[in-house]
N, C-alpha and C positions, 0 to 999 in steps of 0.2 A: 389818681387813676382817671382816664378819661371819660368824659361824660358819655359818648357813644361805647356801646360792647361793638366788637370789632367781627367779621364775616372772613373767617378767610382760608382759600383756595390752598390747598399742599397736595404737593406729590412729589416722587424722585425723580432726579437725573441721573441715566443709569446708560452708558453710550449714544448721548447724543437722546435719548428717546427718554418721554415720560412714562413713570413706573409710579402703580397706584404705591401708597403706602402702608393701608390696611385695605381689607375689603375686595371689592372685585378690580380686577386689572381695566387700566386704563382703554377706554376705546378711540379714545385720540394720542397717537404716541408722538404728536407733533408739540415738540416743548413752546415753543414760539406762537404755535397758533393756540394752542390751549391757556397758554400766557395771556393772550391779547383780548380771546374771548371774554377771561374772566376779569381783566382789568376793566374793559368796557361796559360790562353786564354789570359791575357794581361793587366790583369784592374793592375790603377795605384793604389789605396786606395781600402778598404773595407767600406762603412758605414752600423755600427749594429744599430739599435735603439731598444733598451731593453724594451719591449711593457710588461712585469711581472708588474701581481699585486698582487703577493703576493711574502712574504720573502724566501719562498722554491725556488722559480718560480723564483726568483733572481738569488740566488743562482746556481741554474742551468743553467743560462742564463751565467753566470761568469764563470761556467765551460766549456761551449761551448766556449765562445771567444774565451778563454784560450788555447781548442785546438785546436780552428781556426788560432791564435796568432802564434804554433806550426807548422802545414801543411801546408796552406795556404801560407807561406812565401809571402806577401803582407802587407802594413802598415794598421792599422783599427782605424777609429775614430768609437767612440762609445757612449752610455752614454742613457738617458732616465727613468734611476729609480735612482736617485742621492737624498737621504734625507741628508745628512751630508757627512766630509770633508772624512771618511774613503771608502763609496759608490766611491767615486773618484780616492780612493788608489788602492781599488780592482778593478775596471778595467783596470788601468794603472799597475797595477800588474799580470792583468792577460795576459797584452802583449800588449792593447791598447797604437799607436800611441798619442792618443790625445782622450780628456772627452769633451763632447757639454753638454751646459747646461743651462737649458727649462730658456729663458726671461722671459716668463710668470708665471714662479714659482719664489714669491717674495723669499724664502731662499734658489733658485739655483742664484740667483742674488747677495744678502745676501755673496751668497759661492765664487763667481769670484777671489776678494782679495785675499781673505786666500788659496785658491786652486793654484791659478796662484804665489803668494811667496812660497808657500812649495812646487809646482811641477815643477815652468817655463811657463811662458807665450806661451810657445808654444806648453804646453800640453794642456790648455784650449780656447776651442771655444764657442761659443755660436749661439746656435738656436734660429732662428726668427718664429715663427709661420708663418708672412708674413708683406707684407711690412708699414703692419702701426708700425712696433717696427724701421722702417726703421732710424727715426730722435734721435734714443738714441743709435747706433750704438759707437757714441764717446765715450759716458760716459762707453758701456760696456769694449772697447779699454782700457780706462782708469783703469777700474779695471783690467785685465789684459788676455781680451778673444783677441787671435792673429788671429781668424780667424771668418768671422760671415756666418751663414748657413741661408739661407732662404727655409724654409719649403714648401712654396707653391711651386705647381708643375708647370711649365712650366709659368714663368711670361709672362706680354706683353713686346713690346717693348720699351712702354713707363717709362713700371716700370723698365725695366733693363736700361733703357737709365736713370734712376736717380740715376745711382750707380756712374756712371762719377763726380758725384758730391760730392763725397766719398772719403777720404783717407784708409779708412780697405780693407782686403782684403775679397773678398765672394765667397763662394760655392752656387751655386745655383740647383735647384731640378728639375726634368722632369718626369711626367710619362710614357714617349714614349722616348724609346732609339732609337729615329733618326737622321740623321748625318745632317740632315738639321735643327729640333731643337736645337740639340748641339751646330751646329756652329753659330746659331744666337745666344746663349746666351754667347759662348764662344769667341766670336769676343768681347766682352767689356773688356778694361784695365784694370778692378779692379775686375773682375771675374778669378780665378785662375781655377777651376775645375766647371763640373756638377755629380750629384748622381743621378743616372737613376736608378726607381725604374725596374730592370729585375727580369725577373720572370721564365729563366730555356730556352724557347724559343728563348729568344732574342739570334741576333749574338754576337760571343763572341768579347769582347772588343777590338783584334788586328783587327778586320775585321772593324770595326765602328771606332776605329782611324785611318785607312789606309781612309777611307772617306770622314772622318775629315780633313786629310793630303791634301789630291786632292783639299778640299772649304778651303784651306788657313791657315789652323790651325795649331799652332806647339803642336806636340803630339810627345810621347815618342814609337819610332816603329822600328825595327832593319833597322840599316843601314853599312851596310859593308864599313871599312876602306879603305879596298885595292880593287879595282877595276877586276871584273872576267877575264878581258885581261894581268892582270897579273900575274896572275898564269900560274903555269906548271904544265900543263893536261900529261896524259898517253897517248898511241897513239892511243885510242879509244875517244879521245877529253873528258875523266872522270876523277876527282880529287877523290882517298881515303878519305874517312871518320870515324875517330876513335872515338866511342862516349863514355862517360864516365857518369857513374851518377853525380848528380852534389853535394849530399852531401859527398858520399861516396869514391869518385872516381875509383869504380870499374869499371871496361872495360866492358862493356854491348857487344858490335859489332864493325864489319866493315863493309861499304856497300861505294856505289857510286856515286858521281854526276855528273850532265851534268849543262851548265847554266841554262835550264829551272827551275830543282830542286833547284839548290840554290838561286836562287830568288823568285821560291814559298817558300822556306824556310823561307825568310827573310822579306815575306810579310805577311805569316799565322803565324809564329812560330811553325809552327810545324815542326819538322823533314821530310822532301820528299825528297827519291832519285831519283835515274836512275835505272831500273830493268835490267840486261844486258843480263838474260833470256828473259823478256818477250819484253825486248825494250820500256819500256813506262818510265810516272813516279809513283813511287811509296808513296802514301802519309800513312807512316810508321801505324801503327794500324787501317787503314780506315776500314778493315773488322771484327779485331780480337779485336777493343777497344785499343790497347794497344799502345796508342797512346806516342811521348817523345815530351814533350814542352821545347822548345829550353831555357837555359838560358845562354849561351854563345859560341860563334865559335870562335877562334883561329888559326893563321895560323904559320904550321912550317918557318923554317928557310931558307928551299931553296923553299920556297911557292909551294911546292908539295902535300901537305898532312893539313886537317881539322882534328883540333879536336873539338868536339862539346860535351859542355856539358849539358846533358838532366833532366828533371825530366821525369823518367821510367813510365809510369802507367803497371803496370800489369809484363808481361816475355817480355825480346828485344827479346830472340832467337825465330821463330816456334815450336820449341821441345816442349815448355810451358819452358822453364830451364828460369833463371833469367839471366842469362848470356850467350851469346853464350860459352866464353870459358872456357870450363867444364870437357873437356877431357884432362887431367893431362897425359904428354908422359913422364918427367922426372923430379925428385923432390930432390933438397935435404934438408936435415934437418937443420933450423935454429930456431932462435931463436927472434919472433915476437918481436920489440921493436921501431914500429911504437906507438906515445902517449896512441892516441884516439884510437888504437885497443885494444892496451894492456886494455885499462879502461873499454873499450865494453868487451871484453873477458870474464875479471874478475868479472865484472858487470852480467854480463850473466849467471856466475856460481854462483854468489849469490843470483839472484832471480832463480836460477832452484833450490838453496838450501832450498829457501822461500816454492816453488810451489810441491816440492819435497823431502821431508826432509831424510838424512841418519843419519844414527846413526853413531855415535862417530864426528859429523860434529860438528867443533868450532862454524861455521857460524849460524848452527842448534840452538846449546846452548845460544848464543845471541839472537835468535828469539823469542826462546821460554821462555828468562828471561824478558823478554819485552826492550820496551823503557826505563824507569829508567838505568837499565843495560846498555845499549847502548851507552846512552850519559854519563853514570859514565864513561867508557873506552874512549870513545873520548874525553874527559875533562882530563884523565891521557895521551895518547898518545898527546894531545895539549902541556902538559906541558912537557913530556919528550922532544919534539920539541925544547922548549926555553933551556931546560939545558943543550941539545947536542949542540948548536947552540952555545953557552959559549964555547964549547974544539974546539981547531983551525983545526983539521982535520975531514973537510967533509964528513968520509965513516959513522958516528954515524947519521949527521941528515940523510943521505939519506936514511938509514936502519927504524927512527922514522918518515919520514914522510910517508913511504913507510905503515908503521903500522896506523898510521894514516886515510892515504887515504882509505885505506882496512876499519876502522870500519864507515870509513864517508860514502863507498857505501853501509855499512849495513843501515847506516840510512835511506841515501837514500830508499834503497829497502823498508825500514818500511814505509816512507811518499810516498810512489808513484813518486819519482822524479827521473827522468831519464838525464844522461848524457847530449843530448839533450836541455831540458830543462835550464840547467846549462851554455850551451856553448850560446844557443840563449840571455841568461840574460847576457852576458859576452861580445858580439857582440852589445847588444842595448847599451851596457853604453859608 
């Protein structure tokens, strides 16, 4: 079991929009923004429960994970419309951590086996309706669910105190994200996490695990290595702050702290400095939205200087600019041969050649020959690959992979998949 108990966010996708699961109805039906909030704010997991009843209504429910799976940067269990073994491919395809799958549906039970040997036992969980599936818990282990969910919301203490009795591990359910139901149900040894059904109101999940923290809990919550008496402040008792995006690593600012700020930092996640204008502290987008959620601090070498790296909402600088540093004093000309820029670049110019078409454009002429076309040249640049890969001097394949990777972004471009995409699938395996 994991050392940290787990925080984490559920609700349904029900036409595109979020649907509480117990309790009071959602006041954010934006699945995607309600997604991103609580991935940012702290929550350890996502759980979606896919409430479509019909196959369109699937399907779009598959599409949203998907680019929940993308932004959200948080793990998602998922699952609720599973008829067969491929309902289980595609949501784990569309980025889902892990598939739950309905006990009470004899051919989601049927599916445990075959699901859990083709994906891994630790992609499939299985949901309890409530505690009378409690005494076949073994049997589902045995077929191969690593984690069991109990659906009812907020058990007693009785029923959580017969979990003790239990070798699986369980997620349990609350309609009320409160730190005092949290903590009674997460004080049991075989209880790993709760899914608190939040509904857009609720505090965000660092503030409810810092809670958690205080009644005994161990919860995943920033904790700085190095001690703030260690550092070397400036002679206004303030540490620099270099922040960086955290995919991109572009230099968004500089700003200041004082202790007060970096331990509000490190107890909200948010970014807060020192205002060395206004003398206070500053909690970074309070008035403008444009808030940065902390996902790592760093400290230099002569412990002078923070770097912090943020997810941006909106512009860092006031101007509205995305970047404070904008104003270019001297430049000289080179030659971009960072990986992931060069493929964004070129990626860039192919779908503006998609969105935009010029005439006499190579990129053009394969758009408009279709797919056929497309994968006939990347099936010829495949094989040119293998027969320059046969002559011992390397300038042949770098020249064919180089043609290569060029007709694979056109594919790309054609199928809607983006770099992104590519590098996240690259990172889960």
């Amino acid at each position: 079991m994991n050392e940290y108990k787990k925080v984490i966010p559920g609700f349904g996708i029900r036409e595109g929009k979020a649907a509480a699961l117990w309790g009071a109805d959602c006041c954010e039906n934006d699945v995607l923004a309600l997604s991103r909030y609580y991935g940012d704010s702290g929550a350890d997991e996502l759980f979606l429960y896919d409430l479509s009843e019909t196959d369109e209504d699937h399907e779009r429910s598959i599409g949203l994970i998907k680019e929940i799976a993308r932004t959200a940067d948080v793990p998602i269990i998922t699952g609720g419309r599973v008829r067969r073994l491929e309902d289980v491919k595609k949501y784990l395809y569309a980025g889902a951590k892990a598939v739950f799958l309905n006990v009470d549906v004899d051919e989601n039970v049927d599916l445990m086996k075959e699901a859990s040997d083709r994906f891994g036992d630790d992609k499939i969980y299985a949901w309890l309706p409530d505690f009378t599936w409690l005494e076949r818990t073994a049997e589902y282990s045995q077929l191969g669910a690593s984690v069991m969910i109990l659906g009812c919301a907020c058990p007693s203490e009785a029923e959580t105190a017969r979990l003790e009795e239990k070798e699986e591990t369980f997620i349990l359910s609350s309609d009320c994200p409160d730190a005092a139901v949290f903590s009674s149900m997460l004080a049991s040894g075989r209880v790993s996490g709760v899914i608190g059904s939040m509904t857009g109101k609720s505090p965000s999940c660092m503030e409810l695990k810092q809670q958690l923290k205080k009644n005994g809990i161990a919860v995943d919550t920033f904790e700085s290595a190095v001690a703030w008496e260690d550092f070397k402040l400036n002679s206004d008792g303030l540490i620099p702050v270099i922040v960086q995006d955290y995919r991109t690593s572009e230099v968004l600012m500089m700003a200041y702290m004082n202790q007060e700020a970096f331990e509000a930092t490190l107890h909200s996640g948010l970014m807060t400095y020192f205002s060395r204008s206004r003398q206070s502290l500053w909690l970074k987008g309070e008035t403008s939205g444009h808030y940065q959620y902390v996902k790592s601090l760093s400290l230099d070498c002569d412990n002078d200087t923070l770097l912090a790296k943020v997810n941006q909402i909106g512009a860092a600088c006031h101007t509205g600019a995305r970047s404070c540093f904008f104003q270019t004093l001297v430049k000289k000309e080179y030659q971009e041969t960072n990986p992931l820029k060069v493929f964004e670049d070129v990626f860039a110019i192919i779908l503006d050649r998609k969105e935009n078409p010029k005439e006499g454009s190579y990129t053009n002429y394969l758009f408009d020959k279709g797919i056929d076309k497309i994968l006939k040249k990347l099936g010829e640049e495949a094989t040119e690959i293998v027969i320059a890969a046969k002559n011992p001097d390397p300038e042949e394949v770098k020249y064919e992979i180089s043609d290569f990777l060029y007709h694979m972004m056109v594919l790309m471009a054609d199928k809607g998949v983006t770099w992104e995409d590519i590098t996240r699938e690259l990172a889960n395996r």
